[in-house]
C-alpha positions as CSV (number, residue, x, y, z in Angstrom):
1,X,-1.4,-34.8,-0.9
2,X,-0.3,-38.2,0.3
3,X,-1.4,-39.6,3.9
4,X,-0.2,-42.8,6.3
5,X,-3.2,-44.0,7.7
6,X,-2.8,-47.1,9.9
7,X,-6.4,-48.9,10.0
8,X,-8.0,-50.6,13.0
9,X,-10.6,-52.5,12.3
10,X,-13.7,-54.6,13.7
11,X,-14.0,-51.9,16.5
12,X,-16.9,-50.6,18.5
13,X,-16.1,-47.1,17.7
14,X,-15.3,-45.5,14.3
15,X,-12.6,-42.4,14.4
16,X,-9.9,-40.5,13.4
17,X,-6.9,-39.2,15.2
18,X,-4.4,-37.5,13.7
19,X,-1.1,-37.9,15.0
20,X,1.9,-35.8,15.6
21,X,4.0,-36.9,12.3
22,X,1.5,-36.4,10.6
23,X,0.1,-39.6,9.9
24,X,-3.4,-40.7,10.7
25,X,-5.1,-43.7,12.8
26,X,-8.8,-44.5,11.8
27,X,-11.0,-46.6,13.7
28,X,-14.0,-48.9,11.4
29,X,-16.5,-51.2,12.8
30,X,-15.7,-52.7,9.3
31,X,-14.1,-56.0,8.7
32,X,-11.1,-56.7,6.7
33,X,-13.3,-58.9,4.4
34,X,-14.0,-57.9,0.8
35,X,-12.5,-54.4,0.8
36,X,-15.3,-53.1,3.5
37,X,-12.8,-51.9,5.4
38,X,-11.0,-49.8,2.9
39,X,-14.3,-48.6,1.5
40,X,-15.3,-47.1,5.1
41,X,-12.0,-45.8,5.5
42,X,-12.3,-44.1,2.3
43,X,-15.9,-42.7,3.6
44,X,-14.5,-41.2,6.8
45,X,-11.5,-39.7,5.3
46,X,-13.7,-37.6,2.7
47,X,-15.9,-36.4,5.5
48,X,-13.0,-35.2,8.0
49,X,-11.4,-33.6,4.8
50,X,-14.7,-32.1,4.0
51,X,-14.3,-33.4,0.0
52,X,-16.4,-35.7,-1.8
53,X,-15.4,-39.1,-1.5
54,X,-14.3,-39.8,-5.4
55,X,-11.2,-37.4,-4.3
56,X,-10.0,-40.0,-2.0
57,X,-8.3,-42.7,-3.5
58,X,-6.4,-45.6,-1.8
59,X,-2.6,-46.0,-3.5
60,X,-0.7,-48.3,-1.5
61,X,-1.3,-50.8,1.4
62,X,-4.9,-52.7,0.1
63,X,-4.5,-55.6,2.5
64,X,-2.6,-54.1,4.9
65,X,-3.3,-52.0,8.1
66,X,-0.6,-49.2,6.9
67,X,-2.1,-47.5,3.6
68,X,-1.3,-44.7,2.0
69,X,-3.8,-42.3,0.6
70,X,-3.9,-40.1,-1.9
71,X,-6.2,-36.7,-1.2
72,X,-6.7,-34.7,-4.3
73,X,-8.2,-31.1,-3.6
């Protein structure tokens, strides 16, 4: 399965909201700097999924704040 997941990062809360398309916002306290981000990102989408973390892999958007993520069950 596929998911948009638009990133926000450097915040003082980490999150995720699922949205009504479908589509997912997730809050880091991660900076964009040398893929910590991405790597949190990662982190909190195995744990909402309730998957380990090697089944989350990032496809598209690496340096962007709109990514795309594959979640393999």
């Amino acid at each position: 399965m596929k998911i948009y997941v638009q990133v926000k990062v450097n915040r003082k809360k980490e999150g995720i909201e699922k949205k009504e398309n479908g589509s997912f916002v997730v809050w880091t306290k991660e900076p964009a700097q040398e893929g910590r981000a991405n790597e949190d990102v990662t982190k909190q989408l195995a744990l909402y999924f309730q998957i380990p973390k090697s089944a989350v892999d990032l496809v598209l958007g690496h340096k962007n704040k709109i990514k795309v993520f594959e979640i393999k069950n």
